[in-house]
N, CA, C and O atoms as a Tripos MOL2 file, in Angstrom:
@<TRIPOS>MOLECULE
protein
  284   283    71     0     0
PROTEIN
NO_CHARGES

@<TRIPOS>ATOM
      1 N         -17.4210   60.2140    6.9340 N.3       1 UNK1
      2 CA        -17.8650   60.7220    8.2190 C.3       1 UNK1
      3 C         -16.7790   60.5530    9.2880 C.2       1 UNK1
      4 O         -16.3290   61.5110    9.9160 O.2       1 UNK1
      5 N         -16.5200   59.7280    9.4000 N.am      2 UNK2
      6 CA        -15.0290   58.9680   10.3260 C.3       2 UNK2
      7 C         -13.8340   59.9720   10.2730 C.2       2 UNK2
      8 O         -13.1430   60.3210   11.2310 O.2       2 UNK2
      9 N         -13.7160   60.3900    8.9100 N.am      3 UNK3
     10 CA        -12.3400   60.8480    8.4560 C.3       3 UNK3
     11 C         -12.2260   62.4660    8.9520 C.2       3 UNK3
     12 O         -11.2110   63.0560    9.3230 O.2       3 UNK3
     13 N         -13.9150   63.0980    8.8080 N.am      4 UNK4
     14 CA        -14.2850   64.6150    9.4390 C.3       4 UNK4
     15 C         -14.3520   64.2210   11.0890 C.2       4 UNK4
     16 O         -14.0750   65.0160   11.9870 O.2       4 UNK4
     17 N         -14.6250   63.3320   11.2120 N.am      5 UNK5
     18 CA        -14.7050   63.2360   13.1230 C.3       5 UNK5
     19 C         -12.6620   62.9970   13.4040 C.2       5 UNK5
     20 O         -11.9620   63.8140   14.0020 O.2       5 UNK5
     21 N         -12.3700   62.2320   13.0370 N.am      6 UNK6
     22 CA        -10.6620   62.6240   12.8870 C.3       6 UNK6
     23 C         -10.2150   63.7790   12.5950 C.2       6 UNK6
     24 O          -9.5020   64.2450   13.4850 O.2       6 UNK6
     25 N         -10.4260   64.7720   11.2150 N.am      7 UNK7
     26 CA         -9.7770   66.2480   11.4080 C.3       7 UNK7
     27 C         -10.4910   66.7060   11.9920 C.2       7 UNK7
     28 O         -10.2140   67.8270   11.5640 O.2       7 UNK7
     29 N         -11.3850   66.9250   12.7800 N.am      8 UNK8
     30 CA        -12.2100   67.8430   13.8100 C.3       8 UNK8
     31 C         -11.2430   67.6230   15.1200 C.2       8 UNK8
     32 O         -10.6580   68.5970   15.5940 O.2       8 UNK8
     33 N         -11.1090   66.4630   15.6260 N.am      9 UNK9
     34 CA        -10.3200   65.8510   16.8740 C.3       9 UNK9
     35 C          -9.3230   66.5530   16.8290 C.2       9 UNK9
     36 O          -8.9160   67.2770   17.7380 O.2       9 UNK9
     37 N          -8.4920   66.2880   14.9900 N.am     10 UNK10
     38 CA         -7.0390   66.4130   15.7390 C.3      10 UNK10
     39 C          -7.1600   68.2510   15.4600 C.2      10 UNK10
     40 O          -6.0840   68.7970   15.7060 O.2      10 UNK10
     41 N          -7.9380   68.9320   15.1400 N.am     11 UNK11
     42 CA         -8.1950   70.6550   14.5440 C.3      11 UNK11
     43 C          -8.5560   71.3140   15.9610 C.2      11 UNK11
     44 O          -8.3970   72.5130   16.1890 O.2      11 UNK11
     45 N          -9.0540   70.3980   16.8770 N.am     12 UNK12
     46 CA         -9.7480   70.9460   18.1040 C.3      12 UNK12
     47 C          -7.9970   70.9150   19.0660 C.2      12 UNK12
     48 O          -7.4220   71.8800   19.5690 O.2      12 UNK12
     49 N          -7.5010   69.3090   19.0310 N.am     13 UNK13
     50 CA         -6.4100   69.0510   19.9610 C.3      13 UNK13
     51 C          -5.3670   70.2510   19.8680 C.2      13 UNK13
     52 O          -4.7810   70.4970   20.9230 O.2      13 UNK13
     53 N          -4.9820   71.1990   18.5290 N.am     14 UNK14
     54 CA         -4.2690   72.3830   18.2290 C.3      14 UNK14
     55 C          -4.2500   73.8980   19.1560 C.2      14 UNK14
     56 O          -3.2740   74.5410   19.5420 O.2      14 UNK14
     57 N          -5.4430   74.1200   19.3020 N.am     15 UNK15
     58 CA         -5.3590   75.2010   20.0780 C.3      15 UNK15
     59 C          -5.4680   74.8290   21.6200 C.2      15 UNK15
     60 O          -5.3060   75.7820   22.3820 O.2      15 UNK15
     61 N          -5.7620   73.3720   22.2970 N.am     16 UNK16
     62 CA         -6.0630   73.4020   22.9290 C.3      16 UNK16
     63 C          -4.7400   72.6820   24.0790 C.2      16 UNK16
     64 O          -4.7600   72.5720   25.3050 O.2      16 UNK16
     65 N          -3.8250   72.3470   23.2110 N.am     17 UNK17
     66 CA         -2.0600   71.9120   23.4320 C.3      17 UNK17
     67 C          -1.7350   72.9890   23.5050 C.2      17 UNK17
     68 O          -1.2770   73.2780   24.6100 O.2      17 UNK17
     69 N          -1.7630   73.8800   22.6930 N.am     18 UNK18
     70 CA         -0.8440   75.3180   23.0620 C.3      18 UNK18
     71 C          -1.1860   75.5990   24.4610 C.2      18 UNK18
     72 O          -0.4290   75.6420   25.4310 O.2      18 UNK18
     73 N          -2.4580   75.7840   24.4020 N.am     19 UNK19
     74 CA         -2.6950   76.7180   26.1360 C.3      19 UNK19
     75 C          -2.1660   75.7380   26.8950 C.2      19 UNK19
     76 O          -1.2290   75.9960   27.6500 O.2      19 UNK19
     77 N          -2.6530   74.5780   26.8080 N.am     20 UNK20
     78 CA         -2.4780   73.5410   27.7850 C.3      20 UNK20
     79 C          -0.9590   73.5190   28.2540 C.2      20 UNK20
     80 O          -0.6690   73.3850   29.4420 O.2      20 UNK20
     81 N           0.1530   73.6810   27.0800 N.am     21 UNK21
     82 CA          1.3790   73.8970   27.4400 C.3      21 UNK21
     83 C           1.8510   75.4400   28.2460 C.2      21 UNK21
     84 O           2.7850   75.5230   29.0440 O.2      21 UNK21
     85 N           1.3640   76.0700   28.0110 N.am     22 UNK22
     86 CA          1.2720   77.3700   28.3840 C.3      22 UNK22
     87 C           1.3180   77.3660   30.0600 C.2      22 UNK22
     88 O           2.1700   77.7260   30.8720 O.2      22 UNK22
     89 N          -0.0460   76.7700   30.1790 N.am     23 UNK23
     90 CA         -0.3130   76.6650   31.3160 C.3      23 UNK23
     91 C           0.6000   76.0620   32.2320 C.2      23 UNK23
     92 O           0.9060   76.5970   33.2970 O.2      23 UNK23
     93 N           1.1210   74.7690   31.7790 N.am     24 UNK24
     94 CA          2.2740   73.6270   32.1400 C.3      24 UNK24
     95 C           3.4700   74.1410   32.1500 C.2      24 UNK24
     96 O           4.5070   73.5120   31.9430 O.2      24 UNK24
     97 N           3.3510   75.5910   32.4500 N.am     25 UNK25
     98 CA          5.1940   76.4640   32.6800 C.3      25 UNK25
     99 C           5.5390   75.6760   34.2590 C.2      25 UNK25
    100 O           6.6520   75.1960   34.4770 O.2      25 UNK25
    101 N           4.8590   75.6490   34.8820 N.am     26 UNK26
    102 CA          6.1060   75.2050   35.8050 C.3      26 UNK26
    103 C           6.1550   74.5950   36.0170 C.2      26 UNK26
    104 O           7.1810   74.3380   36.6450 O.2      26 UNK26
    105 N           5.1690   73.5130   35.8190 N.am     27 UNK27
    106 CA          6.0320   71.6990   35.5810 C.3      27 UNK27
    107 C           7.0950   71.4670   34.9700 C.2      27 UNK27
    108 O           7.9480   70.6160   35.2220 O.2      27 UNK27
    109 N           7.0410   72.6140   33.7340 N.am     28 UNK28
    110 CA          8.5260   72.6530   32.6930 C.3      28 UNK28
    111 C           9.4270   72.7150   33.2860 C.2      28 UNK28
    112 O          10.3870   71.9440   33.3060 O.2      28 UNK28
    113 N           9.1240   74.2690   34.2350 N.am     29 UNK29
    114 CA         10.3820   74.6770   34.7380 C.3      29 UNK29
    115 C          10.8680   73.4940   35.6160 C.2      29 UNK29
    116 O          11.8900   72.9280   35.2300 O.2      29 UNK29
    117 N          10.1820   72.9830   36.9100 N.am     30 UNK30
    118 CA         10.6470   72.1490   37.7620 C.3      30 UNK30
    119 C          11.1630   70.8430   36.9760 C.2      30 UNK30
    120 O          11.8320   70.0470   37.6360 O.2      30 UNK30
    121 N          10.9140   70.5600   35.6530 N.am     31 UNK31
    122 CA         11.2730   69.2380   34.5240 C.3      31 UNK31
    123 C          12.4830   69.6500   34.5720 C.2      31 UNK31
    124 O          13.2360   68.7120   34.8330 O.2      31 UNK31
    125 N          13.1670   70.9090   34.4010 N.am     32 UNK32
    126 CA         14.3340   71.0150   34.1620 C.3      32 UNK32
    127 C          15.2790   71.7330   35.0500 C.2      32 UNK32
    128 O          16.3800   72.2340   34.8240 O.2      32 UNK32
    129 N          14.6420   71.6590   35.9880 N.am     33 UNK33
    130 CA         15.5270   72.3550   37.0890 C.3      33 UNK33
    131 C          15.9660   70.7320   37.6000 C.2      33 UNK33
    132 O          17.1740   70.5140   37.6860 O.2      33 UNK33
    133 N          15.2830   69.9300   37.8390 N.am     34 UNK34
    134 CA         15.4790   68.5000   38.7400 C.3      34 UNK34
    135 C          15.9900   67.4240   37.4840 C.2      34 UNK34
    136 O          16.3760   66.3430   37.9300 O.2      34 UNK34
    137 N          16.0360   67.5330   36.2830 N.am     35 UNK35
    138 CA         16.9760   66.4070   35.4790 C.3      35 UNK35
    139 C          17.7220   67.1410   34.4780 C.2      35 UNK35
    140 O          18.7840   66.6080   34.1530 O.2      35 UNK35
    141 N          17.3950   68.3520   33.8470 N.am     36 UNK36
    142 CA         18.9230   69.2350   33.2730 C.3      36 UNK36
    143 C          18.0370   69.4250   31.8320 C.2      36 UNK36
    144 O          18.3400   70.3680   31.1000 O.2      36 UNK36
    145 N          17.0240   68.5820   31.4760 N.am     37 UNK37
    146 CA         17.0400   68.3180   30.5740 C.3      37 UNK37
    147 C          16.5850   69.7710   29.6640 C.2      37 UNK37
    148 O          17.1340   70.8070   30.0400 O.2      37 UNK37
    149 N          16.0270   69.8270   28.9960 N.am     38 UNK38
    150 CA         16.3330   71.7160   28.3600 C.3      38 UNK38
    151 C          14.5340   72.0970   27.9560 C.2      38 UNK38
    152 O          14.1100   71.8780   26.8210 O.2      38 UNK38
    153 N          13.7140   72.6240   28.9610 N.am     39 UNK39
    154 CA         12.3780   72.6870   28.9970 C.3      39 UNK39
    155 C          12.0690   73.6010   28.8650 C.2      39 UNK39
    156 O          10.9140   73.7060   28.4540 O.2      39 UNK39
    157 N          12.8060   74.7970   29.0960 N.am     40 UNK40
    158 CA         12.3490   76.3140   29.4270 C.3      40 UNK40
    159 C          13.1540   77.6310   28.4480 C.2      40 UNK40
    160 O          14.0830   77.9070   29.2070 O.2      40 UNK40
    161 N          13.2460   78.1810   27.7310 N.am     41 UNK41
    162 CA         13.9180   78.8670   27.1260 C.3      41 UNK41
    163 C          13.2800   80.5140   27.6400 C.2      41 UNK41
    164 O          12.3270   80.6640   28.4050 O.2      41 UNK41
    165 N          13.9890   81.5010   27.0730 N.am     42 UNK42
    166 CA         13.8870   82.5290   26.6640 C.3      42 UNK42
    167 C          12.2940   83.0230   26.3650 C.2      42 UNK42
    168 O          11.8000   84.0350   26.8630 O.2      42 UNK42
    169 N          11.5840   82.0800   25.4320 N.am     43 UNK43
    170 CA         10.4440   82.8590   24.8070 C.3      43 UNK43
    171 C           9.4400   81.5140   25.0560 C.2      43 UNK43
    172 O           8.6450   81.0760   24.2240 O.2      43 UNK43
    173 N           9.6470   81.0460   26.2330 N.am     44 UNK44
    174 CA          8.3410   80.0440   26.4250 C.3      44 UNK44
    175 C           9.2450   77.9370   26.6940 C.2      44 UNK44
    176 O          10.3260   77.3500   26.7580 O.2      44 UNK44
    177 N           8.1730   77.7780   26.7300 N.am     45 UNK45
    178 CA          8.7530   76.1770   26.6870 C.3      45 UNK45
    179 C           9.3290   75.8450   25.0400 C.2      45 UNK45
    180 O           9.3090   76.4580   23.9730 O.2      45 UNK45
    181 N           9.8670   74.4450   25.5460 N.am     46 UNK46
    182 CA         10.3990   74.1310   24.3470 C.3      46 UNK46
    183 C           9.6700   73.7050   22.9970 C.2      46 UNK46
    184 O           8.4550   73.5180   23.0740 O.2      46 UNK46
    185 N          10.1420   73.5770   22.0730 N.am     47 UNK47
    186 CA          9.0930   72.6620   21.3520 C.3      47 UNK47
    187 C           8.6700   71.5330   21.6900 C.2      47 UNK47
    188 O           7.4650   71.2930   21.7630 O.2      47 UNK47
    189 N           9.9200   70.3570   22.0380 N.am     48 UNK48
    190 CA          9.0030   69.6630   22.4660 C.3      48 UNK48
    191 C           8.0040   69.5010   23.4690 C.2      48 UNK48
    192 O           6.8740   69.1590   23.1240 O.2      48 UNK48
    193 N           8.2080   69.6510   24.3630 N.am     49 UNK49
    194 CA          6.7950   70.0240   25.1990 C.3      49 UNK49
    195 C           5.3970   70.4000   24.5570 C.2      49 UNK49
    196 O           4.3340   69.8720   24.8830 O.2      49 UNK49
    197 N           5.5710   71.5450   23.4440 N.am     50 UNK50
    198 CA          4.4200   71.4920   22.7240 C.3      50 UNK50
    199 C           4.2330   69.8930   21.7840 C.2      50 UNK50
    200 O           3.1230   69.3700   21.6870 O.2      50 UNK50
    201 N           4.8770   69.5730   21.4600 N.am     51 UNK51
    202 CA          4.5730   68.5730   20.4940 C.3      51 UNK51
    203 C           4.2310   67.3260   21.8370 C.2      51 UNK51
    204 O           3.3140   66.5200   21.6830 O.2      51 UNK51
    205 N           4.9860   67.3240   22.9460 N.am     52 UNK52
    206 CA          4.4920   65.9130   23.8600 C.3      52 UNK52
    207 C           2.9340   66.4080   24.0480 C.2      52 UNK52
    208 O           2.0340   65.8240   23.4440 O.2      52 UNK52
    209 N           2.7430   67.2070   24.6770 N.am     53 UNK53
    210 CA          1.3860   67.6710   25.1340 C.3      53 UNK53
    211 C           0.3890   67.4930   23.5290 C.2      53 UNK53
    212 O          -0.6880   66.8960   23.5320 O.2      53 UNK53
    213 N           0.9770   68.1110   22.2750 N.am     54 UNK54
    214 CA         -0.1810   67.8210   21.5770 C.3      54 UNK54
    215 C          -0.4250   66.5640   21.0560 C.2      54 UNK54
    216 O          -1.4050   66.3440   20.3440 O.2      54 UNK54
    217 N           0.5150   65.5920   21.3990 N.am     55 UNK55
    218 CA          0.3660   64.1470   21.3550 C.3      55 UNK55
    219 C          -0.2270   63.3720   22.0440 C.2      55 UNK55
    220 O          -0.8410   62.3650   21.6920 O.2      55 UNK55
    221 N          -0.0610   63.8430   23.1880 N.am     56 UNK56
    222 CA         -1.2410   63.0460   24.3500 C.3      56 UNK56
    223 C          -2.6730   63.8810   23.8620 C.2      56 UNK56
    224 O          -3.5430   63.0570   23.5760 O.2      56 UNK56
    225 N          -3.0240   64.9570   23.7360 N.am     57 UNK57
    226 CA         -4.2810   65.5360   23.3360 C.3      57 UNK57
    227 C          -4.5800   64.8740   22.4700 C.2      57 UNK57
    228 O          -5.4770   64.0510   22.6530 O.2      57 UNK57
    229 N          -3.9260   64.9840   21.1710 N.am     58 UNK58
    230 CA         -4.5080   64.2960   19.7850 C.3      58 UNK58
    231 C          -4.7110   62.8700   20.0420 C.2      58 UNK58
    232 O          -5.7320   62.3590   19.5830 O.2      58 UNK58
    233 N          -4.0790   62.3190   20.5560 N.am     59 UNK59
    234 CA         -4.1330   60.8150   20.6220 C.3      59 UNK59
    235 C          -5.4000   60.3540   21.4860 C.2      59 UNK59
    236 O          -5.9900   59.2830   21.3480 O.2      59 UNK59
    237 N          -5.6600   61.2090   22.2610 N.am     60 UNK60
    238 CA         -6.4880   60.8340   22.9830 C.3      60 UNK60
    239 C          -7.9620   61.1170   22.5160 C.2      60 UNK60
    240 O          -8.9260   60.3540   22.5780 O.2      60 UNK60
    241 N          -7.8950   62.5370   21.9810 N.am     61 UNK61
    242 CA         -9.4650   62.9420   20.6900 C.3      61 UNK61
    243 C          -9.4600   61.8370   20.0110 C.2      61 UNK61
    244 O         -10.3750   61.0250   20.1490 O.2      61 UNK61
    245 N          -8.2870   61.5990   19.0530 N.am     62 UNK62
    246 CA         -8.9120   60.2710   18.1160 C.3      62 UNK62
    247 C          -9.1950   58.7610   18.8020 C.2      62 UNK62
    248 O         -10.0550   58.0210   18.3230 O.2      62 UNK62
    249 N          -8.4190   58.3890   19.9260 N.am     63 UNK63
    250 CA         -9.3840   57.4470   20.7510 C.3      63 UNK63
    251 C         -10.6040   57.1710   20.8440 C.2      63 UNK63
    252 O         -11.2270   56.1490   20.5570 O.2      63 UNK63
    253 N         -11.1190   58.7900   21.5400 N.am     64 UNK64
    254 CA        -12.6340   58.9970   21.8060 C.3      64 UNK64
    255 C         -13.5690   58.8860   20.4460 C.2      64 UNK64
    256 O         -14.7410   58.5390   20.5850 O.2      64 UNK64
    257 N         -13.0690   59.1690   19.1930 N.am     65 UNK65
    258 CA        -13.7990   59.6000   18.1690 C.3      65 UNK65
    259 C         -13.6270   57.9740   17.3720 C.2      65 UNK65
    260 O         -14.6970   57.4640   17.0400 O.2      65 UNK65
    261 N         -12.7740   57.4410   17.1690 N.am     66 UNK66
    262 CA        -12.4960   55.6720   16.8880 C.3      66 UNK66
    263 C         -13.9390   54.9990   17.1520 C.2      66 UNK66
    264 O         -14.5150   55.1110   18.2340 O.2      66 UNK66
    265 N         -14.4910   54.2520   15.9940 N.am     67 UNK67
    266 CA        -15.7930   53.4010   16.5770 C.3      67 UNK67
    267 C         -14.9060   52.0210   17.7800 C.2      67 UNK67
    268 O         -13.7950   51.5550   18.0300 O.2      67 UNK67
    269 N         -15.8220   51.9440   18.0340 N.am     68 UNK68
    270 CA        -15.5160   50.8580   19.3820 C.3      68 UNK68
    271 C         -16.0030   49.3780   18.9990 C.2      68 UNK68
    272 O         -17.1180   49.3080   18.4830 O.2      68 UNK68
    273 N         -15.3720   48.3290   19.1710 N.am     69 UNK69
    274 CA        -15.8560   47.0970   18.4990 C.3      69 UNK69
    275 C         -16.5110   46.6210   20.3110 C.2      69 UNK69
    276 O         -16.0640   46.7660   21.4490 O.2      69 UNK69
    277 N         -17.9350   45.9340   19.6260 N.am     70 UNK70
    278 CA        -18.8230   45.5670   20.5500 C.3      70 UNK70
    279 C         -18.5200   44.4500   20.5240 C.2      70 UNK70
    280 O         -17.7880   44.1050   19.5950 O.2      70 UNK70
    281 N         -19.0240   43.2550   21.6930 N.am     71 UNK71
    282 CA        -18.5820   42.0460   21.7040 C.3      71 UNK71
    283 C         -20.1840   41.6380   21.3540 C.2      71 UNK71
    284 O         -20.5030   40.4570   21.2120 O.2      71 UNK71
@<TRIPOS>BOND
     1     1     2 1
     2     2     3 1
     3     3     4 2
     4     3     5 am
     5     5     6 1
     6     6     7 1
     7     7     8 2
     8     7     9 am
     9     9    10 1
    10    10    11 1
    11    11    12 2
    12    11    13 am
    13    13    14 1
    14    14    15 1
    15    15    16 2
    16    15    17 am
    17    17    18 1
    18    18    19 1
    19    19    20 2
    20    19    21 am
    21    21    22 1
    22    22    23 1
    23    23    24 2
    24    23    25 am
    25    25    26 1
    26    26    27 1
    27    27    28 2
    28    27    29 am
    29    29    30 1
    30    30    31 1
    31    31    32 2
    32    31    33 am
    33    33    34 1
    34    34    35 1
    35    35    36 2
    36    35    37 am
    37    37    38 1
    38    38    39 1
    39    39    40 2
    40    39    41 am
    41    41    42 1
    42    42    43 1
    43    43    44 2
    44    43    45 am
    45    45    46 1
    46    46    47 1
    47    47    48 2
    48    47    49 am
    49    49    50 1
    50    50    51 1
    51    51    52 2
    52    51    53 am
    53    53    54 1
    54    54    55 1
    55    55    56 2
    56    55    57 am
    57    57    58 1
    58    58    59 1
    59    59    60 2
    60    59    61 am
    61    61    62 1
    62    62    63 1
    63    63    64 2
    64    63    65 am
    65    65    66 1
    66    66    67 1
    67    67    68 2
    68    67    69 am
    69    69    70 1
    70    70    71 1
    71    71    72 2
    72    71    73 am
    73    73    74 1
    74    74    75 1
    75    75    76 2
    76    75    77 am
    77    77    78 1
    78    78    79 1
    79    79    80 2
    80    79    81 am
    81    81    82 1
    82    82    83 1
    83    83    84 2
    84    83    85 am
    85    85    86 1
    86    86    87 1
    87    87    88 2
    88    87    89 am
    89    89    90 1
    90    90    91 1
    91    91    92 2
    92    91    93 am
    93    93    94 1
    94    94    95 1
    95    95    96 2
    96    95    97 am
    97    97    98 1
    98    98    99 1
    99    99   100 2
   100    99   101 am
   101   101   102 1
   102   102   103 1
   103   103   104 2
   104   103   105 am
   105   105   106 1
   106   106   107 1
   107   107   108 2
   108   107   109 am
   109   109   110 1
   110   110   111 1
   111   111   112 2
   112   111   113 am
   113   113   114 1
   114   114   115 1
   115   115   116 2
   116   115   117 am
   117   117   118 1
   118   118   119 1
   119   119   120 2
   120   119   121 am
   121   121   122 1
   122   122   123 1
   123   123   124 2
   124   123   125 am
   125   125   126 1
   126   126   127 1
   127   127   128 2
   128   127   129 am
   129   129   130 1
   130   130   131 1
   131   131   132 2
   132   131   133 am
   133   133   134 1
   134   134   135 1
   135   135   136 2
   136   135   137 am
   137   137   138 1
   138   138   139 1
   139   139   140 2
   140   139   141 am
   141   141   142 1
   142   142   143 1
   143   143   144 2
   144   143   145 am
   145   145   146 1
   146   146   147 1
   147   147   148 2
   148   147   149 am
   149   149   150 1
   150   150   151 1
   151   151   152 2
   152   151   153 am
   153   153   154 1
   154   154   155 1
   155   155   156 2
   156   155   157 am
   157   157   158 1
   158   158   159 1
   159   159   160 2
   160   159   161 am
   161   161   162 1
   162   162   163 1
   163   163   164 2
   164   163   165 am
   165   165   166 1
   166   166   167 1
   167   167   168 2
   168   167   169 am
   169   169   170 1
   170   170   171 1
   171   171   172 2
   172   171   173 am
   173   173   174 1
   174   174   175 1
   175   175   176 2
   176   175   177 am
   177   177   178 1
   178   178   179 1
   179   179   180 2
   180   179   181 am
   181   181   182 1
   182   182   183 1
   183   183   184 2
   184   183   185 am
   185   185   186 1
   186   186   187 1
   187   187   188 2
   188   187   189 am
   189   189   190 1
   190   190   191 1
   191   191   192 2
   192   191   193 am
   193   193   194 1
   194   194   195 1
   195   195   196 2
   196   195   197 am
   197   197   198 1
   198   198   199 1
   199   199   200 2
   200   199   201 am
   201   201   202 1
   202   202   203 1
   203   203   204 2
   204   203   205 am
   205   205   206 1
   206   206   207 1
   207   207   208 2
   208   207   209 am
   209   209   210 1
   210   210   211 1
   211   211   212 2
   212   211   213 am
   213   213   214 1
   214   214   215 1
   215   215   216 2
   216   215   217 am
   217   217   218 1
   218   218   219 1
   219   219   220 2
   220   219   221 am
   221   221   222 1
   222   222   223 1
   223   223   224 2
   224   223   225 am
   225   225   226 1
   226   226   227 1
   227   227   228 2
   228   227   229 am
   229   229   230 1
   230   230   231 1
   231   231   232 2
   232   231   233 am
   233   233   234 1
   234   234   235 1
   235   235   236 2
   236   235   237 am
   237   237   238 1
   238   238   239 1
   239   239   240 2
   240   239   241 am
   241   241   242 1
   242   242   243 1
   243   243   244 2
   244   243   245 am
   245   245   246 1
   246   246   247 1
   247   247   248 2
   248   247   249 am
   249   249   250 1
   250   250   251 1
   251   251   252 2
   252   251   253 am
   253   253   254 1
   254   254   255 1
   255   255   256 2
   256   255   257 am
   257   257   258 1
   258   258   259 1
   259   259   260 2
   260   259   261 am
   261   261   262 1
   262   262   263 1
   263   263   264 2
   264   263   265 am
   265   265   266 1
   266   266   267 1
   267   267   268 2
   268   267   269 am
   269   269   270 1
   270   270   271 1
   271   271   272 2
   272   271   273 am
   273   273   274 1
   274   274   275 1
   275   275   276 2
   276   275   277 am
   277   277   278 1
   278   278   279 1
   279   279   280 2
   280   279   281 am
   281   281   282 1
   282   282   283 1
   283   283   284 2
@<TRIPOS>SUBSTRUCTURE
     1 UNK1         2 RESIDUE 1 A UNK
     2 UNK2         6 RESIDUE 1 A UNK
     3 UNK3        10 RESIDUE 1 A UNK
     4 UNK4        14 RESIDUE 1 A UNK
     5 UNK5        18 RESIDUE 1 A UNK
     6 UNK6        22 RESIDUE 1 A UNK
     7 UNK7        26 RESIDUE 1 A UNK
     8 UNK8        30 RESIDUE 1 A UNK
     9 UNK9        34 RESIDUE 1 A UNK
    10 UNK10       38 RESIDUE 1 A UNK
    11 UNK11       42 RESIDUE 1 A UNK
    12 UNK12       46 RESIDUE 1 A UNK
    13 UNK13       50 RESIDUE 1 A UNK
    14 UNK14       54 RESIDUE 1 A UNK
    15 UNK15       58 RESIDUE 1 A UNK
    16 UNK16       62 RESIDUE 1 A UNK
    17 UNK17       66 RESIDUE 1 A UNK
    18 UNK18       70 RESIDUE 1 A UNK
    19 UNK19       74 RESIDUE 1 A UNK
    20 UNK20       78 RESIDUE 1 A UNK
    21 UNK21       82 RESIDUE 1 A UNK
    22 UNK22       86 RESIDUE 1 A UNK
    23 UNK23       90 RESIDUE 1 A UNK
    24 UNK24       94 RESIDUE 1 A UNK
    25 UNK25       98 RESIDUE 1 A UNK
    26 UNK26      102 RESIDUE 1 A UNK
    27 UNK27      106 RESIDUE 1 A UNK
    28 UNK28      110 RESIDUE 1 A UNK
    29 UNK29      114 RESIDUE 1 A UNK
    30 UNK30      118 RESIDUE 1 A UNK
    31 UNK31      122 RESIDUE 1 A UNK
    32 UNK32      126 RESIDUE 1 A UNK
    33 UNK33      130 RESIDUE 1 A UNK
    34 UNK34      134 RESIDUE 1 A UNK
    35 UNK35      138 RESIDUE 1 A UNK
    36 UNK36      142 RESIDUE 1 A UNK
    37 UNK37      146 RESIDUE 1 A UNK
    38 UNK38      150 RESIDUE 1 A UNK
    39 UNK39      154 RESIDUE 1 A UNK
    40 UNK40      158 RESIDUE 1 A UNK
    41 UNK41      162 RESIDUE 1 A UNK
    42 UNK42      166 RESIDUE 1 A UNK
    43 UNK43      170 RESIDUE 1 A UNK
    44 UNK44      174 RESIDUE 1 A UNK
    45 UNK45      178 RESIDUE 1 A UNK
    46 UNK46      182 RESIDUE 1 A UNK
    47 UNK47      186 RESIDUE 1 A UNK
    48 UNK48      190 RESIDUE 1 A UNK
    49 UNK49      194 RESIDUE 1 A UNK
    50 UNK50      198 RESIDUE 1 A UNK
    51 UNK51      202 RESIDUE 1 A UNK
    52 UNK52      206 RESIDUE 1 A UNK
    53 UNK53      210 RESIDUE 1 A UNK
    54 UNK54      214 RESIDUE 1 A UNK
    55 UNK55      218 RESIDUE 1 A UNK
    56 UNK56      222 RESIDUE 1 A UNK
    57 UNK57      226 RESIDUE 1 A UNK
    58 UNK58      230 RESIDUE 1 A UNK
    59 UNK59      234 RESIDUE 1 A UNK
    60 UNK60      238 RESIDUE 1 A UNK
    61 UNK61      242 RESIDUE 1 A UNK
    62 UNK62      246 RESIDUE 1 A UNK
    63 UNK63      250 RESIDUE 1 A UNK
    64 UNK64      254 RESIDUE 1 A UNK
    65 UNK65      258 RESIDUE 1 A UNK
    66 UNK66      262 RESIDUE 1 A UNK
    67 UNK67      266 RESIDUE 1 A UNK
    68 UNK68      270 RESIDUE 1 A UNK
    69 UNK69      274 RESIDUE 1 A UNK
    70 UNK70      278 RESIDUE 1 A UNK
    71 UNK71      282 RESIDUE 1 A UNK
């Protein structure tokens, strides 16, 4: 049961990092206009950006979905 509430989390966090990065164009852009670093290309943000964003998403679904130890 645990293991389907984990691929559900991280199956949901997938489509929902893309847009989320999507959306996050001009934080990108201003990321790399103010430290150089390389955020914005030709055909969208970088990869990483998709992969930071779907890391904070995923990480954070399987948080929520983790049983919680009661005291």
């Amino acid at each position: 049961m645990l293991v389907r509430k984990l691929l559900f989390a991280v199956l949901i966090a997938t489509p929902l990092s893309i847009l989320t990065t999507i959306l996050l164009f001009p934080l990108w852009s201003w990321l790399e206009a103010s430290t150089g670093i390389e955020s914005v290309g030709h055909s969208g943000p970088a990869e990483w950006c998709y992969a930071a964003v779907f890391l904070v998403i995923a990480t954070s679904g399987v948080l929520l979905v983790l049983p919680r130890r009661r005291r």
